[in-house]
C-alpha positions in Angstrom: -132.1 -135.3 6.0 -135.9 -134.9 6.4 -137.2 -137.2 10.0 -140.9 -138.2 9.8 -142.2 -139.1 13.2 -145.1 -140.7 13.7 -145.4 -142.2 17.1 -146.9 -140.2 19.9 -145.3 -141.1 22.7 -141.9 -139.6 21.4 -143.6 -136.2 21.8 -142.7 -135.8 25.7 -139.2 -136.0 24.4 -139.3 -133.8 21.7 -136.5 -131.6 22.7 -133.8 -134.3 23.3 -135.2 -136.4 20.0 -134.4 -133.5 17.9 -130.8 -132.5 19.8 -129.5 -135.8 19.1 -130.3 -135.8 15.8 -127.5 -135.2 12.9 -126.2 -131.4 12.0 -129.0 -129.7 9.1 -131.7 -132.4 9.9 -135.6 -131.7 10.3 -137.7 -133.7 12.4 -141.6 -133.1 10.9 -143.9 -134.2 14.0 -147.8 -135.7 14.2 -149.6 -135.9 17.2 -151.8 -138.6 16.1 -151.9 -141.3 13.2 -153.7 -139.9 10.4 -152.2 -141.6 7.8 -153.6 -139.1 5.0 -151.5 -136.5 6.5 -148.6 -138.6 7.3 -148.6 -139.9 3.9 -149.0 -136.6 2.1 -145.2 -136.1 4.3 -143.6 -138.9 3.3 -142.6 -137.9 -0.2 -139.1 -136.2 0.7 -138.5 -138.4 4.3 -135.0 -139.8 4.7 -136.4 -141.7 7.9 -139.8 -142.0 9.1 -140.0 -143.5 13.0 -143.6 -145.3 14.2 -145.0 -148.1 15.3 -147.1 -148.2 11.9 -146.5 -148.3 8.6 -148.8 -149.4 5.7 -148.8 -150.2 2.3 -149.9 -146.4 1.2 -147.0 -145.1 3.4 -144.6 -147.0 1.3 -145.3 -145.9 -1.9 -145.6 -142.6 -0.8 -142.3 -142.6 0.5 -139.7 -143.0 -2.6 -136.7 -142.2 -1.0 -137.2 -144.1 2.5 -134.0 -144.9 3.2 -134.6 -146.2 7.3 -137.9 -147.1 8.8 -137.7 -146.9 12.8 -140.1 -148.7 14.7 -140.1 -146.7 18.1 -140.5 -150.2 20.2 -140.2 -153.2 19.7 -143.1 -154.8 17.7 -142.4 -155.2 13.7 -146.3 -156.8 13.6 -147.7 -153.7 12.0 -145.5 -152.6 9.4 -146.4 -153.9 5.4 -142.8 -155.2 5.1 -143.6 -156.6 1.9 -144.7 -153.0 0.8 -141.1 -151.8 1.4 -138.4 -152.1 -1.1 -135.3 -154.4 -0.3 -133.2 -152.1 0.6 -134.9 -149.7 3.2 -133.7 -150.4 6.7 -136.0 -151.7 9.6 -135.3 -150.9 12.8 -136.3 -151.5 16.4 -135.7 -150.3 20.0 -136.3 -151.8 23.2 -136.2 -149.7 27.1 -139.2 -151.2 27.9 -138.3 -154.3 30.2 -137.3 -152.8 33.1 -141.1 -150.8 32.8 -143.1 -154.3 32.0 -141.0 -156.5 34.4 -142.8 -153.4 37.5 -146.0 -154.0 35.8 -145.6 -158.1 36.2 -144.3 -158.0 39.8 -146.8 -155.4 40.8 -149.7 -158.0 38.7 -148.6 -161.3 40.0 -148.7 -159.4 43.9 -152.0 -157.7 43.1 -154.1 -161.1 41.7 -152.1 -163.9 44.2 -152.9 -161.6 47.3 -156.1 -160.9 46.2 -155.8 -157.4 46.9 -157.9 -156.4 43.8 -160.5 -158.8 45.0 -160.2 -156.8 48.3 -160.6 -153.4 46.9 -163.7 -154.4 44.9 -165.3 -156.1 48.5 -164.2 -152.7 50.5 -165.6 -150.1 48.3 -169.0 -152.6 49.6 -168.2 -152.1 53.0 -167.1 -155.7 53.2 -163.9 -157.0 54.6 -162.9 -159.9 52.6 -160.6 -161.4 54.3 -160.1 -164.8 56.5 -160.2 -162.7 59.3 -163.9 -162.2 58.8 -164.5 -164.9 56.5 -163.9 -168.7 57.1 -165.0 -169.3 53.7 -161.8 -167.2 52.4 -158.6 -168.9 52.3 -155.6 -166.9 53.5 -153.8 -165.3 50.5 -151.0 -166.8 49.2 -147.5 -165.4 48.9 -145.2 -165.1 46.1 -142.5 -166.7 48.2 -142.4 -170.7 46.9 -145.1 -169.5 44.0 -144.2 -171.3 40.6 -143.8 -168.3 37.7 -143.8 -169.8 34.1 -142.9 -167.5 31.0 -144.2 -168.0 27.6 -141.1 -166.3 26.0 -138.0 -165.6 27.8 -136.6 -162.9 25.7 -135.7 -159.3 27.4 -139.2 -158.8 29.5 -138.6 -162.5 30.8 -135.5 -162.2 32.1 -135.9 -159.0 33.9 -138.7 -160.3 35.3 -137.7 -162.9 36.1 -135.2 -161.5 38.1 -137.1 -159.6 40.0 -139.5 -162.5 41.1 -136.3 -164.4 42.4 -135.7 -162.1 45.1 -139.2 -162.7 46.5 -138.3 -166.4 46.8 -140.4 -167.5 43.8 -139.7 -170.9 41.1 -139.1 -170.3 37.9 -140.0 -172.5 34.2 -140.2 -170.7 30.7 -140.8 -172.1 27.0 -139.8 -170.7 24.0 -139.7 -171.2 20.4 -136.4 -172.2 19.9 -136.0 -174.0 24.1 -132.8 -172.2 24.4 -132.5 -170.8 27.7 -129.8 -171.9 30.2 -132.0 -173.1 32.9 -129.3 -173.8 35.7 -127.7 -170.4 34.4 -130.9 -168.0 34.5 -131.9 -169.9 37.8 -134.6 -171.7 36.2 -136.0 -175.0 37.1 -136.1 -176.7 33.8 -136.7 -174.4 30.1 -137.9 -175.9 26.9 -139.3 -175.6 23.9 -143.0 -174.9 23.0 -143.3 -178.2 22.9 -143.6 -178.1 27.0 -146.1 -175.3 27.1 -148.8 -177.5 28.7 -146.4 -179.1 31.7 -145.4 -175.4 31.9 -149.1 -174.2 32.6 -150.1 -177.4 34.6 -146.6 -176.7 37.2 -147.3 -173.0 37.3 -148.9 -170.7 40.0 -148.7 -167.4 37.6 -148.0 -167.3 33.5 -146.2 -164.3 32.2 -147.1 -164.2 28.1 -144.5 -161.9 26.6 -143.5 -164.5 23.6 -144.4 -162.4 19.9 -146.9 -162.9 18.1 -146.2 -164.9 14.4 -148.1 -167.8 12.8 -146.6 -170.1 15.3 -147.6 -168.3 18.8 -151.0 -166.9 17.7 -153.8 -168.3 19.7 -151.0 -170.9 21.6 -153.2 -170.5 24.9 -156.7 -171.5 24.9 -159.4 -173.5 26.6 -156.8 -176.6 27.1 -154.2 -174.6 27.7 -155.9 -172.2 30.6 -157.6 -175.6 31.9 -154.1 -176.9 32.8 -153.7 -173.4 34.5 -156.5 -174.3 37.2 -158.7 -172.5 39.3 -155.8 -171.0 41.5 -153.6 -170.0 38.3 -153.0 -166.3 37.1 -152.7 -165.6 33.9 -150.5 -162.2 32.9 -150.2 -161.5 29.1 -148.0 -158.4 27.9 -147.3 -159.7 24.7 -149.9 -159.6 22.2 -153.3 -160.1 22.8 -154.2 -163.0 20.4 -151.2 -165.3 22.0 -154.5 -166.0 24.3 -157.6 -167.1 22.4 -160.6 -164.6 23.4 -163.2 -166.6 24.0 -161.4 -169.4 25.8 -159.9 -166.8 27.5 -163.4 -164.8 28.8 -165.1 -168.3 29.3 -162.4 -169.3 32.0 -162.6 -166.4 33.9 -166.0 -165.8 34.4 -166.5 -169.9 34.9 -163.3 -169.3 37.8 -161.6 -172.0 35.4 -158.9 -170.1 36.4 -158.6 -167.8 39.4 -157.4 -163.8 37.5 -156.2 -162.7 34.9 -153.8 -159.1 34.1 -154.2 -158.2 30.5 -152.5 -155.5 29.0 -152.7 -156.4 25.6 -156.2 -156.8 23.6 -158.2 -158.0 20.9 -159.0 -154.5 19.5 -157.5 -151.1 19.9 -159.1 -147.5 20.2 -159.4 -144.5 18.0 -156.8 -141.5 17.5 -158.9 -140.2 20.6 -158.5 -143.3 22.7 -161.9 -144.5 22.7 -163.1 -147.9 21.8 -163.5 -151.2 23.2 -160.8 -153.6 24.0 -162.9 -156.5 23.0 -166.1 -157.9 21.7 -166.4 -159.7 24.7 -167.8 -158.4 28.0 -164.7 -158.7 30.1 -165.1 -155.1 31.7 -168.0 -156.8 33.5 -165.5 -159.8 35.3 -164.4 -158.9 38.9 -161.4 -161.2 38.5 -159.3 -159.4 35.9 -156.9 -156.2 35.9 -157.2 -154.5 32.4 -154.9 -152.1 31.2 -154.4 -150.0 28.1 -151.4 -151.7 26.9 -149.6 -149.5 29.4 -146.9 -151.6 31.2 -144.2 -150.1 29.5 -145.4 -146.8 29.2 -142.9 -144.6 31.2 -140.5 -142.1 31.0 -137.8 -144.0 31.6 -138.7 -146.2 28.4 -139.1 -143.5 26.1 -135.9 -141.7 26.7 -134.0 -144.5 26.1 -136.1 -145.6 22.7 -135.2 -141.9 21.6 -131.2 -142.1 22.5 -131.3 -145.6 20.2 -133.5 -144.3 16.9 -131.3 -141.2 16.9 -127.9 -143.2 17.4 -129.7 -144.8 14.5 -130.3 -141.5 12.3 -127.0 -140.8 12.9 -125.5 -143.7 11.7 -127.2 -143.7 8.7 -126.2 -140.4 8.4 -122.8 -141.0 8.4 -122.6 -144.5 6.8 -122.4 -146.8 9.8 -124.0 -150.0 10.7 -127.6 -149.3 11.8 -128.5 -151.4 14.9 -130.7 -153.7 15.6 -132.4 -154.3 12.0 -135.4 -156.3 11.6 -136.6 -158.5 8.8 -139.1 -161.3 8.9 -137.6 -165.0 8.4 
């Protein structure tokens, strides 16, 4: 059995990735996506694990028996490329990492303590201490937390916020969270996105992106947030309409913003704008590099669940957690 692996972040890993996979098999690694290369391996791959997989990779790739997306995102694969019967996987790990990054987010922006750090490294001590103009920053105890999907990054973080004393709301596609069970105040449908963002303090976006979800938030939408509302999207960047987006923070339509998830992505190298837009020039957003579940602890467990995978199609079991679109 010949492994293709295509996804960076695996690399770190490389030892245990390759002891847990099946007696006589060959893992063939690439640092970077260069799909010439990684087509020109494909020919002979039983599996080939990646976040990406295009049109070219699929023909190349004849006897593709498993595809294995090393997260949890299926947005960038040319299913209809792939023949019928080669498997799609996915893997998850990464709550635990996203739900630190929304806690930390939702502290950072409703304390103000980004604002701070940007008025210190000015020698200026922005606070109400010095400042009667400056409101005392609010605290996450009694702060109302809406989710925009309420899948595995929801929950977790969900739990999480509880135990600073926050309220809790969340929409979803289908509206089928157990509200009284997940300690919610009410859960609906997407139907109720707009009383979710006029009730809310701070939005966590996490909901995937498909025909139905893409562009859901814009100028209306982040008006109901308000002036004092935070906005925190690590889902996919075009849940949240660009413009609408930029245009609110820099008016103060609403007060920050924490964006891990963007409008374009960079080279192999890492270089390249996030968007068109000059958002790198606002003082009231974090940016990140589509980090927040970037960690260790996310990556070892992706690499115990695609090689329980490899195995299984190894020996003729069920593989887990197969993905097709609807």
């Amino acid at each position: 059995m010949k492994v293709v692996v295509g996804d960076r972040n695996l690399l770190p890993h490389r030892e245990l990735f390759e002891s847990g996979l099946p007696s006589g098999a060959t893992a063939s690694w690439h640092r970077t996506f260069d799909e010439s290369a990684i087509v020109a391996d494909l020919a002979d791959a039983d599996v080939y694990v990646g976040g990406r997989f295009t049109a070219a990779m699929a023909a190349a790739a004849p006897k593709l028996r498993l595809l294995h997306v090393a997260g949890a995102g299926t947005d960038n694969v040319a299913f209809a490329a792939l023949p019928a019967d080669t498997l799609v996987a996915n893997t998850f790990h990464h709550e635990g990492s996203i739900a630190e990054y929304i806690v930390s987010a939702a502290l950072m922006l409703r304390r103000g303590f980004l604002r701070h750090d940007r008025a210190l490294r000015g020698d200026v001590w922005a606070t109400s201490v010095y400042d009667d103009a400056i409101a005392q920053s609010r605290s996450m105890r009694g702060a109302r937390v809406g989710f925009v999907g309420f899948g595995h990054i929801g929950r977790r973080s969900w739990n999480l916020l509880r135990a600073f004393g926050s309220e809790g709301c969340a929409v979803t596609g289908r509206g089928d969270p157990d509200a009284p069970a997940e300690g919610l105040a009410w859960a609906g449908d997407n139907t109720s996105l707009l009383r979710l963002l006029t009730e809310s303090d701070v939005v966590v976006v996490s909901a995937p992106l498909n025909d139905h979800t893409r562009g859901m938030i814009g100028g209306a939408e982040l008006d109901a947030l308000g002036p004092d509302g935070i906005l925190i999207n690590v889902g996919r960047g075009p849940l949240v309409r660009e413009q609408p987006l930029y245009d609110a923070l820099a008016s103060h339509r609403i007060a920050a913003a924490a964006i891990d998830v963007w409008y374009s992505y960079p080279d192999a190298g890492g270089q390249g704008a996030p968007s068109a837009l000059p958002f790198r020039d606002l003082p009231n957003i974090l940016m990140t590099p589509h980090s927040s579940g970037v960690t260790d602890h996310t990556f070892v467990g992706r690499v115990g669940d695609i090689t329980d995978n490899i195995r299984r199609l190894d020996t003729g079991q069920t593989v887990l957690r197969t993905v097709r679109p609807g």
